[in-house]
Each structure stands twice: as structure tokens, then as C-alpha cells.
LUMRONU-503353 format. One record per residue (C-alpha): residue number from 1; residue in three letters; chain; x, y, z. Coordinates in steps of 0.25 Angstrom, whole numbers, plus 2048, in hexadecimal, padded with zeros to 3 digits. Example, Ala and Ser with C-alpha at 12.3 -4.5 7.8 and 13.67 -1.06 7.14 Angstrom:
! residues 2
SITE  num  residuo  cadena    u    v    w
SITE    1      ala       A  831  7EE  81F
SITE    2      ser       A  837  7FC  81D
! end
This chain:
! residues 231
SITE  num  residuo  cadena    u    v    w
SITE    1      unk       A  4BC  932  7FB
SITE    2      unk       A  4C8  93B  7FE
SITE    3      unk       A  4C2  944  80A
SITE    4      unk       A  4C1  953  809
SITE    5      unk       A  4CB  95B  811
SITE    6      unk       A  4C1  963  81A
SITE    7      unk       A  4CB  96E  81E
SITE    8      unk       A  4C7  977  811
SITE    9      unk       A  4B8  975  813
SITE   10      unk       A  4BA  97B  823
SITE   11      unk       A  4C2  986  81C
SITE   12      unk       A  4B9  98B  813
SITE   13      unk       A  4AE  989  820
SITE   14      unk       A  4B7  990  828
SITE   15      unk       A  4B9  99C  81D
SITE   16      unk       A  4AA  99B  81B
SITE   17      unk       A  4A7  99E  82A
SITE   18      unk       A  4B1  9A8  82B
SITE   19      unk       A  4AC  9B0  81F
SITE   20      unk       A  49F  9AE  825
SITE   21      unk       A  4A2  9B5  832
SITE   22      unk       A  4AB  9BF  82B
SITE   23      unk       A  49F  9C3  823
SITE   24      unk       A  494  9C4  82F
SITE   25      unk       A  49E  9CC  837
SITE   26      unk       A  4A0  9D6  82A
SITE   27      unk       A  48F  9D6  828
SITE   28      unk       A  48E  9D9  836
SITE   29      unk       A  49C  9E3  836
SITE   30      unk       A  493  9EB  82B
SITE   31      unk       A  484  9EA  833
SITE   32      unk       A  48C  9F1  83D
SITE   33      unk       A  491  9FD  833
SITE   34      unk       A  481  9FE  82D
SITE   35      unk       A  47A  9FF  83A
SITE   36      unk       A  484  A0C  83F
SITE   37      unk       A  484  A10  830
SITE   38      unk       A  473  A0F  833
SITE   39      unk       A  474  A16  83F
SITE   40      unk       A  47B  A21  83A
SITE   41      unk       A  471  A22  82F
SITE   42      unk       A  467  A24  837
SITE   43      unk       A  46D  A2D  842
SITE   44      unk       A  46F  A36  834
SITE   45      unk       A  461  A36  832
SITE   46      unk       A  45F  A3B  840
SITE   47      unk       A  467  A45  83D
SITE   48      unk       A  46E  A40  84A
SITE   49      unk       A  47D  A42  846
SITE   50      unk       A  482  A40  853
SITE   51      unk       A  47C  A31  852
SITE   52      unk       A  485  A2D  846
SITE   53      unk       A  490  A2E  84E
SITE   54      unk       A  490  A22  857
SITE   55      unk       A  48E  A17  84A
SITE   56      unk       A  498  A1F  842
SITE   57      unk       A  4A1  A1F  84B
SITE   58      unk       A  4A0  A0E  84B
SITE   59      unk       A  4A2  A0F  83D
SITE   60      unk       A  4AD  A16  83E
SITE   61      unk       A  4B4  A11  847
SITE   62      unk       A  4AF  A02  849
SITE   63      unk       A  4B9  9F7  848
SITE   64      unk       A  4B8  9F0  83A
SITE   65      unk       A  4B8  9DF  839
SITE   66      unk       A  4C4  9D8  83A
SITE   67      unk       A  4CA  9D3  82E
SITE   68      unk       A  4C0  9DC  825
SITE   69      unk       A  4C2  9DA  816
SITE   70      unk       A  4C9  9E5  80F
SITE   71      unk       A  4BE  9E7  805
SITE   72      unk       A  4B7  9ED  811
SITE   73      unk       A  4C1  9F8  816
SITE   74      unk       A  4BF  A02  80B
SITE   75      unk       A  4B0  A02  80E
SITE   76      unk       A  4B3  A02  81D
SITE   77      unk       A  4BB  A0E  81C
SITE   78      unk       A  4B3  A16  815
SITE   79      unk       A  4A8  A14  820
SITE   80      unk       A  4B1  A18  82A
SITE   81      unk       A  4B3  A26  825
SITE   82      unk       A  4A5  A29  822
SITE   83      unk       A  4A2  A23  82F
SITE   84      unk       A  4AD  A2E  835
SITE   85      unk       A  4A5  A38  82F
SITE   86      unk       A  499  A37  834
SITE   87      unk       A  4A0  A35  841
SITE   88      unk       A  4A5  A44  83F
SITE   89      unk       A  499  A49  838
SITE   90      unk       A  492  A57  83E
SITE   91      unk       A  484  A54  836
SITE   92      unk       A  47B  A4B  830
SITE   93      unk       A  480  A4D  822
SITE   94      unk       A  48F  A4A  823
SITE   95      unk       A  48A  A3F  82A
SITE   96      unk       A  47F  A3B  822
SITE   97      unk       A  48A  A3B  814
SITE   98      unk       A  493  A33  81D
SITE   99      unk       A  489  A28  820
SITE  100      unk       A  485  A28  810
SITE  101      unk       A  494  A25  80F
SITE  102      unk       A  494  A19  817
SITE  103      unk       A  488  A14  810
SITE  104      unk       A  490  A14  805
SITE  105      unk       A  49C  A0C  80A
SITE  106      unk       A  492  A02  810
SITE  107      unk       A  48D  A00  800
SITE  108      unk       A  49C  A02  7FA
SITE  109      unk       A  49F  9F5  804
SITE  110      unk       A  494  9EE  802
SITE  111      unk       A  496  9F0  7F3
SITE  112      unk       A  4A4  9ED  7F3
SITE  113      unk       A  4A4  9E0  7FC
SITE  114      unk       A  496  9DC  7F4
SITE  115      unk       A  48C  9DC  801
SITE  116      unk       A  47E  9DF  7FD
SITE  117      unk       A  478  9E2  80B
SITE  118      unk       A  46B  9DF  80C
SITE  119      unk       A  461  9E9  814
SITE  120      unk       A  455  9E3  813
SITE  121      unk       A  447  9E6  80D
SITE  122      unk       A  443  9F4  813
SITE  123      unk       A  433  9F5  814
SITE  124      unk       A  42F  A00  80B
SITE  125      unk       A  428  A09  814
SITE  126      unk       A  419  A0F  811
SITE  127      unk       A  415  A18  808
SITE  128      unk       A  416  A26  80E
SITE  129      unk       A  40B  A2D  813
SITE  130      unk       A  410  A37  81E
SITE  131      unk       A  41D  A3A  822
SITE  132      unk       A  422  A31  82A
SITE  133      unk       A  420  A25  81F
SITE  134      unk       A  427  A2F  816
SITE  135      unk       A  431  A30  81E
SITE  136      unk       A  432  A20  821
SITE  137      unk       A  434  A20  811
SITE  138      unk       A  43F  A29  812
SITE  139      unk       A  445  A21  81C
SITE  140      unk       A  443  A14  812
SITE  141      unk       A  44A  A1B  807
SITE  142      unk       A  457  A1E  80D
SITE  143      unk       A  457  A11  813
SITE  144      unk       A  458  A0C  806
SITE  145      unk       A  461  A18  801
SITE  146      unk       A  46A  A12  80C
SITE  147      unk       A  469  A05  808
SITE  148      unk       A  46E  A09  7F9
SITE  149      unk       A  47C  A10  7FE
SITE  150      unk       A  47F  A05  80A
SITE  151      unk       A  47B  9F9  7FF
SITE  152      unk       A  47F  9FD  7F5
SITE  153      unk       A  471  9FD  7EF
SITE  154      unk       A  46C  A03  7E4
SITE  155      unk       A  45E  9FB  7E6
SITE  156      unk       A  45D  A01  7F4
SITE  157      unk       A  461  A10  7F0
SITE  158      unk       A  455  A10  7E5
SITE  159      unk       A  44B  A0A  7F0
SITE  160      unk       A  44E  A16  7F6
SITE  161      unk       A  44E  A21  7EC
SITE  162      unk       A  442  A1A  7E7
SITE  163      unk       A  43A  A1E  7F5
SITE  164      unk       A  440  A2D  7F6
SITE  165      unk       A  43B  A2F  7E8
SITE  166      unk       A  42B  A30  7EF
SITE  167      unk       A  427  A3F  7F1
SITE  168      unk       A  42B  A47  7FE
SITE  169      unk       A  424  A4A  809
SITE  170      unk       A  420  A5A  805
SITE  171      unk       A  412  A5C  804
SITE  172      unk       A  40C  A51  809
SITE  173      unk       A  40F  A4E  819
SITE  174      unk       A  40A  A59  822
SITE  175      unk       A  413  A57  82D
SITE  176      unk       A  41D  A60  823
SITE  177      unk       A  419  A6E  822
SITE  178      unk       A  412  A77  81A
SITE  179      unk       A  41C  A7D  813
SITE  180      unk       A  42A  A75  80F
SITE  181      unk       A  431  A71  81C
SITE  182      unk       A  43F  A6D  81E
SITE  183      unk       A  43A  A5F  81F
SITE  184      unk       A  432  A60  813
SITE  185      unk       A  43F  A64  80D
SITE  186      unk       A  448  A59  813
SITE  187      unk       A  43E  A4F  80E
SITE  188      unk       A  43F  A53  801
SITE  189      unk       A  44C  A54  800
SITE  190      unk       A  44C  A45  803
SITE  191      unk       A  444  A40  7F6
SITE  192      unk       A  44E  A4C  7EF
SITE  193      unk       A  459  A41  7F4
SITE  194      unk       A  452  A34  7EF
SITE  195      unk       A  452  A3C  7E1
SITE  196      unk       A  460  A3D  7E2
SITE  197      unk       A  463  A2F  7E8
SITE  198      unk       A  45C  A2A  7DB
SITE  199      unk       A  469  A30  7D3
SITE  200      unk       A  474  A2C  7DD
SITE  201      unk       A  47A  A21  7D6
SITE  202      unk       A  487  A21  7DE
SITE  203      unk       A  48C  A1E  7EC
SITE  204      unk       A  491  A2D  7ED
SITE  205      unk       A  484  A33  7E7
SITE  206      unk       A  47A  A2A  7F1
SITE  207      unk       A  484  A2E  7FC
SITE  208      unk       A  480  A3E  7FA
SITE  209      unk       A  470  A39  7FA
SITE  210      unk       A  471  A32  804
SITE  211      unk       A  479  A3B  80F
SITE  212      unk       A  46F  A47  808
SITE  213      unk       A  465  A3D  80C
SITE  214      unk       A  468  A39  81B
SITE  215      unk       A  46A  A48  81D
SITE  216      unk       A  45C  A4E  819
SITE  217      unk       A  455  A42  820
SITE  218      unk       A  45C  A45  82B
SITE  219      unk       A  45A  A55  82A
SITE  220      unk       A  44C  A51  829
SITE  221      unk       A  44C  A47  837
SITE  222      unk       A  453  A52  83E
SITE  223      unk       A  448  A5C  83B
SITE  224      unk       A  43C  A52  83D
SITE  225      unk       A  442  A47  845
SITE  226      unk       A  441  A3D  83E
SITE  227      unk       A  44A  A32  839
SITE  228      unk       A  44E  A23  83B
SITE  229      unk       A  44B  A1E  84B
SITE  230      unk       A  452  A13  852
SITE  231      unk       A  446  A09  852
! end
């Protein structure tokens, strides 16, 4: 029995392991880019501008991985200059659109490079009976909105419309008052969104709801203190 050489069998062990490191480095390079990009998220909702700076800064300015594949630079690019203009941005809209941008690039390079992220199973929260469980439905839904433009996942995005389409808050929670309030208003105009995210079929036009989006949820936080809280 003539013996095998082994020399191409360590190869392809030595190519096999370095792919393998190569692609947990990346997976954890991109971790990275989600939590600021998470953060930044939120600090919008809070209609904190001056906390998306810090994050945005990183992405910015972060030093990408060695040897990264070229398929990548496009997307990494494109990031940076949204990521530049939340830096500079004077108030939550500017960089609410930015952030919806960077969404975008996340899903356009998971697309291209054929990564199908995997988030997890959100619970669904309760059935809404006061306002703080309808706002905790809220929350749920643009999760998933979220999840549709960083994915890309059109599965996610409908999760989400699907939950805005329930009837808002006016009438029926009495800590709103009396007469239309600017919260009863801003509430609203959140399931008017879910509407229209139901007809955004592209990148762009879910880009437009979903900064529209971040912006009244966050317009709505600054007038009743809400929003999302560091657990």
C-alpha cells in the first residue's frame, strides 16, 4: 500500500483553522459594529443626541481587521459616512436618518456576503391593557422593524408592521388627557408609520419609515420620559 503524503492533509487542516479564526475574528469585528450601532439606537430614542456620539465616533473611526476581504470595503465605507453624520448631527432626526442608513449597510453586507444573522426568538409581549404594556408592544415592534433593515428580513419587518397595525392608545388609557394631547398625537402617528411600513418595499423607502420612526418615539420619550433603560 503505497502511503499517502500527509503534507496536503496538514494544508487543508492549516487553511481549515485559519479560515476558522479568520471567520470568528470577523463575527466578533461585526458584534462590535451592532452593539454601538445598538446603542446609538437607543440614545436616539432617548432623544439623547449627545449620547450617540461616543459609539459613532468608534465606528467611524475604529481601526477595521487586518487582511479584511474586499468584498467588505464598499459596505464598511458607507458606514463610515453615516456614522460621520451622526457624529455632526444637531438633532434627533438627522441622526435618527443616519442610523436607518447604517441599518441598511449592515443588511446590504450581510446580503452581499450571504450572512443570515440570527437574533433569536423575541417573546411576544402581553396583550395591552394600560399604557405601559402598549408601549412595551411598541418597543417589540420596532425591534423587529430593526431586525428587517439590519437582516435583511423581510420576515422580521412584517412581525413588526403586523403588531403596529392594533389600534392606538386615544380613548382608552386615562393617564392621556381629556382632550388630544401631543402624546396622544405622537402615539398615533406611530401605527400611521406601521401603515406605511407595510408599503415600503425597498431599502430606501423603509429607510424614510424607520428614521420617521425613531424620531416620534423619541419626541414622545422626551415628553414623558420614556424609553429604552440600560437593564
Amino acid at each position: 500500500m503505497i502511503p499517502t503524503p500527509r503534507w496536503p492533509l496538514l494544508l487543508c487542516l492549516l487553511l481549515a483553522t485559519s479560515g476558522s479564526a479568520q471567520d470568528a475574528a470577523t463575527h466578533a469585528h461585526m458584534q462590535e459594529h451592532l452593539e454601538r450601532v445598538n446603542a446609538i439606537r437607543d440614545a436616539i430614542l432617548l432623544s439623547d443626541v449627545e449620547s450617540v456620539r461616543e459609539p459613532a465616533v468608534w465606528l467611524a473611526d475604529h481601526d477595521p481587521l487586518p487582511d479584511i476581504e474586499l468584498i467588505y470595503e464598499p459596505f464598511v465605507l458607507s458606514l463610515r459616512e453615516h456614522a460621520v453624520e451622526i457624529v455632526s448631527a444637531a438633532d434627533v432626526e438627522t441622526a435618527a436618518a443616519a442610523t436607518a442608513r447604517i441599518a441598511v449597510d449592515c443588511g446590504n453586507c450581510h446580503r452581499a456576503t450571504d450572512v443570515e444573522p440570527d437574533f433569536g426568538q423575541a417573546r411576544t409581549p402581553p396583550e395591552w391593557s394600560d399604557l405601559a404594556s402598549h408601549m412595551q408592544r411598541h418597543s417589540w415592534a420596532l425591534d423587529r422593524l430593526w431586525e428587517g433593515l439590519i437582516g435583511p428580513s423581510d420576515i422580521a419587518w412584517s412581525r413588526g408592521i403586523r403588531m403596529l397595525a392594533e389600534a392606538p392608545l386615544l380613548g382608552v388609557e386615562p393617564a392621556w388627557d381629556d382632550s388630544e394631547s401631543t402624546g396622544d398625537v405622537l402615539a398615533r402617528r406611530v401605527h400611521e408609520l406601521g401603515v406605511d411600513a407595510a408599503s415600503a418595499l425597498t431599502p430606501e423607502a423603509r429607510i424614510i419609515v424607520y428614521q420617521k420612526m425613531l424620531a416620534t418615539c423619541a419626541a414622545c420619550h422626551a415628553q414623558t420620559g420614556g424609553g429604552p433603560r440600560p437593564d
